[in-house]
DRENZANU-237436 format. One line per field, with one value per residue (C-alpha): residue in three letters; x, y, z. Coordinates in nm, 2 decimals, decimal comma. Layout:
DRENZANU-237436
aa: c(ala ...)
c1: c(X ...)
c2: c(Y ...)
c3: c(Z ...)
This chain:
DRENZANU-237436
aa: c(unk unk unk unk unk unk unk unk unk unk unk unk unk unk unk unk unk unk unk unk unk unk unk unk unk unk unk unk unk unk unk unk unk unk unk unk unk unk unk unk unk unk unk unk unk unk unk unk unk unk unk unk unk unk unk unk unk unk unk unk unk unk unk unk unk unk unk unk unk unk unk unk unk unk unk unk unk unk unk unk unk unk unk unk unk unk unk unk unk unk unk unk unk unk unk unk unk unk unk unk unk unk unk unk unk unk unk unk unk unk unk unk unk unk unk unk unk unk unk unk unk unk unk unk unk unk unk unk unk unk unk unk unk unk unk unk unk unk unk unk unk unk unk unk unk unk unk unk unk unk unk unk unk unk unk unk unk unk unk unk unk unk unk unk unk unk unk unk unk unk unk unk unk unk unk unk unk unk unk unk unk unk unk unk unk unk unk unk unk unk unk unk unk unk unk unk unk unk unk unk unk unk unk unk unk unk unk unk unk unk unk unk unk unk unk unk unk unk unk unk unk unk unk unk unk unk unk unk unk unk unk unk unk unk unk unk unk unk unk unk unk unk unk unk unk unk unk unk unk unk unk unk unk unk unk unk unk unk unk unk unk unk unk unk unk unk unk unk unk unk unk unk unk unk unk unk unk unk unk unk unk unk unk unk unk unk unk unk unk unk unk unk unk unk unk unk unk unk unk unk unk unk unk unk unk unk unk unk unk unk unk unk unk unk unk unk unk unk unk unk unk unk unk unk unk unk unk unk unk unk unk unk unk unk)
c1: c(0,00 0,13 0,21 0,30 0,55 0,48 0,69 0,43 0,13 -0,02 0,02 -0,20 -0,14 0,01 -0,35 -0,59 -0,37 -0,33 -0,66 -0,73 -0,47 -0,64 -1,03 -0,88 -0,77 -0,40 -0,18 0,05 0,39 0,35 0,66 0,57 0,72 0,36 0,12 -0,14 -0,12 -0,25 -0,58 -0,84 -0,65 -0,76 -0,59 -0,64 -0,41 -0,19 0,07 0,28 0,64 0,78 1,13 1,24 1,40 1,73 1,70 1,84 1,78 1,39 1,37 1,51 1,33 0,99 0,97 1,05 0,78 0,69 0,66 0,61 0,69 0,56 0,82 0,64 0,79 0,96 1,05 0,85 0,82 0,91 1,18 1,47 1,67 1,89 1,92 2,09 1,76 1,60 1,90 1,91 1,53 1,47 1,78 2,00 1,62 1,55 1,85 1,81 1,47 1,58 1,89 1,63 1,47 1,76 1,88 1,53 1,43 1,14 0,97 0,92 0,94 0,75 0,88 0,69 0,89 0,72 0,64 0,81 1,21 1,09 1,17 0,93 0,67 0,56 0,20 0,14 0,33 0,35 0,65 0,68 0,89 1,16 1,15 1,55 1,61 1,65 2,02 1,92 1,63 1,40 1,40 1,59 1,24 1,26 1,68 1,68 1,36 1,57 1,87 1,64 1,52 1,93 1,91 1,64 1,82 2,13 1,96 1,79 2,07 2,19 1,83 1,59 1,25 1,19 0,92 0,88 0,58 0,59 0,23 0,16 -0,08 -0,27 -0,59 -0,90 -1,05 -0,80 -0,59 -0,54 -0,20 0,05 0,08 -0,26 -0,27 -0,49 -0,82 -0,72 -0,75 -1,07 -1,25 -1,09 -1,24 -1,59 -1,58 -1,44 -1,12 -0,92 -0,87 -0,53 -0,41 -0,09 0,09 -0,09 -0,34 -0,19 0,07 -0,06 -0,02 -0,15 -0,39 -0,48 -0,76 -0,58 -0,82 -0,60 -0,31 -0,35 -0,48 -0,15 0,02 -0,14 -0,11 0,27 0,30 0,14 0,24 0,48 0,78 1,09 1,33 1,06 0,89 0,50 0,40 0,04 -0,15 -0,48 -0,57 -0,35 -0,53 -0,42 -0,44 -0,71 -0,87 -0,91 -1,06 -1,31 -1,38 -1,39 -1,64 -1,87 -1,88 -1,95 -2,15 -2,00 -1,79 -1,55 -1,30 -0,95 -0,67 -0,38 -0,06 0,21 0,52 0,80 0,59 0,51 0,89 0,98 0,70 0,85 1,27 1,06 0,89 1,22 1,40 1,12 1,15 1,48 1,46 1,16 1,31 0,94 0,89 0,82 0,51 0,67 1,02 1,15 1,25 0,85 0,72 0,97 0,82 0,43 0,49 0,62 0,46 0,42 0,20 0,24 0,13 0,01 0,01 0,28 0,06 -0,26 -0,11 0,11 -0,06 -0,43 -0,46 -0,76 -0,74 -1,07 -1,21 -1,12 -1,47 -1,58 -1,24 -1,37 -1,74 -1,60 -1,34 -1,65 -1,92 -1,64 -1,56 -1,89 -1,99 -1,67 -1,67 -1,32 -1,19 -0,86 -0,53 -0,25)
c2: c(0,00 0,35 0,55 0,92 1,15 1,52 1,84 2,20 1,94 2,19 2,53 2,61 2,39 2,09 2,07 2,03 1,79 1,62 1,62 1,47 1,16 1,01 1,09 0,85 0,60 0,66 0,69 1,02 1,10 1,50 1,64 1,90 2,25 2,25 1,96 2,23 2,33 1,97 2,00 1,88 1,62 1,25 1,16 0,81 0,85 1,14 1,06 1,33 1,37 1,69 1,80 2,06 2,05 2,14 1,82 1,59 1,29 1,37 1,37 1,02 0,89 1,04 0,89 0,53 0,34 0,56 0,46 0,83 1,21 1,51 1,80 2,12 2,26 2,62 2,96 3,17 3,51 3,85 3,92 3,74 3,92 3,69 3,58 3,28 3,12 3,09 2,88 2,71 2,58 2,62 2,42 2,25 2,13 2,02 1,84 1,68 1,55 1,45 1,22 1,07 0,95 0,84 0,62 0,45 0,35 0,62 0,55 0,86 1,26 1,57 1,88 2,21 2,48 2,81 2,92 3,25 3,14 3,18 3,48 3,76 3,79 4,04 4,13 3,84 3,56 3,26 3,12 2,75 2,49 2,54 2,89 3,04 3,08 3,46 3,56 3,73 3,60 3,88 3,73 3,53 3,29 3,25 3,24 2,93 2,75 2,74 2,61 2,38 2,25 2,19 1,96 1,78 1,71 1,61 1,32 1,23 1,18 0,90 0,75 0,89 0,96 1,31 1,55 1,96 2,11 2,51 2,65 2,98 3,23 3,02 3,09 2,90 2,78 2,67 2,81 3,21 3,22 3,46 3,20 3,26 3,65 3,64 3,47 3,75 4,05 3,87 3,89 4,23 4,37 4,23 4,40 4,67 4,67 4,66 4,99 4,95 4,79 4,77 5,04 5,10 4,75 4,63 4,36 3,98 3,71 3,38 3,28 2,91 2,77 2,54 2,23 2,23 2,25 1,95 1,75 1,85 1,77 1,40 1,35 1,43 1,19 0,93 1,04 1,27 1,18 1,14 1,43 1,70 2,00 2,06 2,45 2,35 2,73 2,89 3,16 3,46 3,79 4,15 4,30 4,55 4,20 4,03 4,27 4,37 3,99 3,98 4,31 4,15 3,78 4,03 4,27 4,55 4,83 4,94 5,30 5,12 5,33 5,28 5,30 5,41 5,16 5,45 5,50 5,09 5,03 5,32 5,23 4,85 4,99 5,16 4,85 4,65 4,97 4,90 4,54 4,58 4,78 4,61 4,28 4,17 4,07 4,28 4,31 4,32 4,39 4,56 4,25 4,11 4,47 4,44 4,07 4,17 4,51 4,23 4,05 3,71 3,52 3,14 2,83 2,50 2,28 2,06 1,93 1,96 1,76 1,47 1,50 1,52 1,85 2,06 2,49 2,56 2,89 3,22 3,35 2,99 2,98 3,32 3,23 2,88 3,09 3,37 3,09 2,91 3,24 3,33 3,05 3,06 3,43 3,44 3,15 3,26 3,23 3,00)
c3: c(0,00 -0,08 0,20 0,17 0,37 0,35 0,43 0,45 0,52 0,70 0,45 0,26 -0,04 0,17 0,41 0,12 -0,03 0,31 0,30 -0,02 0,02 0,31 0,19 -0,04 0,25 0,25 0,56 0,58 0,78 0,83 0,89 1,14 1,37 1,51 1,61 1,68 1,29 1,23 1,42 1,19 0,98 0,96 1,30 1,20 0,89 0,96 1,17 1,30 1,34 1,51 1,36 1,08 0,77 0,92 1,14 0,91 1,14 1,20 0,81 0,77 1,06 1,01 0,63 0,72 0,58 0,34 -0,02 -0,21 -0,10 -0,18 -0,06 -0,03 0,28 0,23 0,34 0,11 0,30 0,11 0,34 0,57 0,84 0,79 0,37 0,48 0,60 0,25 0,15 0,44 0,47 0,04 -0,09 0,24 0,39 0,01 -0,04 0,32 0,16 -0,13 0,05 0,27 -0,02 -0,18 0,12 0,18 -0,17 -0,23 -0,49 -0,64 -0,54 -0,59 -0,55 -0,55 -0,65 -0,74 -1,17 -1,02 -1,10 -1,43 -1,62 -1,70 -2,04 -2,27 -2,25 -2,57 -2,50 -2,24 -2,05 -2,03 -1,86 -2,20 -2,10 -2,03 -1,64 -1,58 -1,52 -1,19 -0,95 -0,85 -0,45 -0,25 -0,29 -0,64 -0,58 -0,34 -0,56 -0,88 -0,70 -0,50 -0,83 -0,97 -0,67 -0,74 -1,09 -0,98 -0,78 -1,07 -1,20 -0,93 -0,99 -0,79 -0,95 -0,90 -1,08 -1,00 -1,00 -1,05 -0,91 -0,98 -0,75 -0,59 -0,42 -0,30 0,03 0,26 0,51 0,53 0,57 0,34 0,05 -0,01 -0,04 -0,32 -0,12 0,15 -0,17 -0,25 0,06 0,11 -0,19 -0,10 0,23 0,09 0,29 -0,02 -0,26 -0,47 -0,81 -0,83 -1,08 -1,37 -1,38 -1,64 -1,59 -1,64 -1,38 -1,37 -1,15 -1,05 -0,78 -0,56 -0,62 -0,98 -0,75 -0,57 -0,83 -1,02 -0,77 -0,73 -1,14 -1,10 -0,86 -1,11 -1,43 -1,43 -1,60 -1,43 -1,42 -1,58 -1,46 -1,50 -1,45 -1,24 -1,38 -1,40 -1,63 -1,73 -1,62 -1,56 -1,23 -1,44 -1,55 -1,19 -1,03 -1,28 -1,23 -0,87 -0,89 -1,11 -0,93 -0,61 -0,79 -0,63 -0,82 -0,55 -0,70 -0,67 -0,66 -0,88 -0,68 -0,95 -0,95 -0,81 -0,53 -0,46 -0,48 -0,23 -0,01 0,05 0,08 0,39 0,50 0,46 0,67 0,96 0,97 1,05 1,32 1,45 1,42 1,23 0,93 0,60 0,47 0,13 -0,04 -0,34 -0,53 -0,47 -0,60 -0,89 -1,00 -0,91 -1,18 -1,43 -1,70 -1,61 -1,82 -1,77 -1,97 -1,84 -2,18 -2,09 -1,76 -1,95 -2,24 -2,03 -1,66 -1,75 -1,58 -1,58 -1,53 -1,37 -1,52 -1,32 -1,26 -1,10 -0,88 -0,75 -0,67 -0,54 -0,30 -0,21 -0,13 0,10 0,27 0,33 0,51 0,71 0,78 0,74 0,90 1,11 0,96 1,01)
């Protein structure tokens, strides 16, 4: 019987897919910091181990038995104190992962990275997987994710069975934590607590609902080839584009204001200045203002075409997301 281990099983994209394993009667290892963060899990499935990525013992010892892993575990915040941490949690915790598996005969490995180590797009065309690396990455995220994902290939090449999966923004029901910024600009807008588009509106980004996500992530697992990257997208939209669609799902037309890009990127130096003397974390940084202001449409083909994967239209992602959020009032955040 298949048995999965899980790093980030209970973020926001890790919990539904959690979730979605054992409705299907599979036992998961969760590699946790928290046990609290697991309340609500199949405690008859899930079985928790407590330990970090750093740990490299806990890693080994909390996958034996496993058969399959799905690494989604990272440091994706705007901004570090200390910039050592996104290597050391983003490519040492990955390669710690991906040694484990090596040494215990995993079958196979999914690795989420993030469609953001690609470089940007024009307004007309699509990245893809074939798409050049930028020279520069725009945040010490997107830095650590592509050299997480050089990792991942060189153990392919001693023979472990490893695919990447690149989500892009991800929203849906699920837990309200900072990887899922776009439910929180949703909801905002509906209450009417949101008022900004970024710059002028118009730069693209792709958007996906995260039920995609986690069925990407469970067609990798089956049928993703060895070695290969899927991008697991939605639907490429303009900031101007998204929230005329969130206004009319809502049917409220709320005046947004359009923050021009000088003043975006001198407003995060400020918040990065703060956090430093604060010792909390930044809201945002200059290199996440830099990639938000860029084109960056994305195209799933290659998973839709090889994985089976489906790109659930943006306007029923949205009423989906609304319906869940208004019959949990804004569940609390992770």
């Amino acid at each position: 019987m298949m048995r999965f281990y899980i790093t980030g099983g209970t973020g926001f994209i890790g919990r539904e897919l959690t979730k979605k394993i054992t409705g299907q009667g599979y036992p998961v290892h969760l590699l946790v910091r928290s046990a609290g963060k697991a309340v609500g899990l199949d405690t008859n499935l899930v079985s928790l181990f407590k330990g970090d990525l750093s740990d490299v013992a806990a890693v080994e010892r909390s996958m034996q038995g496993c058969t399959h892993v799905f690494h989604l575990a990272a440091y994706a915040r705007p901004y570090a104190r200390d910039p050592s941490l996104f290597d050391r949690i983003n490519v040492k915790g990955t390669q710690h992962v991906l040694e484990a598996a090596f040494k215990l005969g995993i079958k196979k490995v999914v690795f989420t990275s993030t469609a953001g180590t690609l470089a940007a797009t024009g307004p007309d065309n699509d990245a893809s997987e074939d798409s050049p690396m930028p020279g520069e990455q725009n945040t010490g995220y997107a830095r650590t994710k592509a050299l997480a994902e050089q990792r991942c290939k060189e153990y392919v090449q001693k023979g472990l069975d490893v695919t990447i999966v690149s989500p892009t923004r991800v929203f849906g029901p699920g837990v309200l934590s900072k990887s899922n910024a776009v439910t929180r600009i949703i909801w905002g807008y509906k209450k009417g607590r949101w008022r900004i588009i970024p710059g002028n509106g118009k730069a693209f980004g792709n958007y996906v609902y995260v039920t995609d996500v986690v069925d990407g992530h469970l067609k990798a697992m089956h049928k993703g080839r060895m070695g290969e990257k899927y991008i697991l997208g939605g639907n490429n939209v303009s900031f101007n584009g998204l929230f005329e669609t969130i206004a009319s799902v809502t049917g409220r037309k709320r005046i947004l204001v359009r923050i021009p890009a000088p003043l975006l990127q001198m407003a995060s130096f400020v918040f990065v200045a703060l956090a430093r003397l604060t010792k909390k974390p930044a809201l945002i940084s200059p290199g996440w203002i830099g990639q938000y202001l860029q084109h960056r449409r994305l195209s799933s083909d290659k998973a839709v075409r090889e994985l089976g994967y489906t790109v659930t239209p943006l306007r029923k992602g949205i009423e989906n997301t609304l319906k869940w959020l208004d019959e949990n009032e804004f569940p609390d955040s992770d």
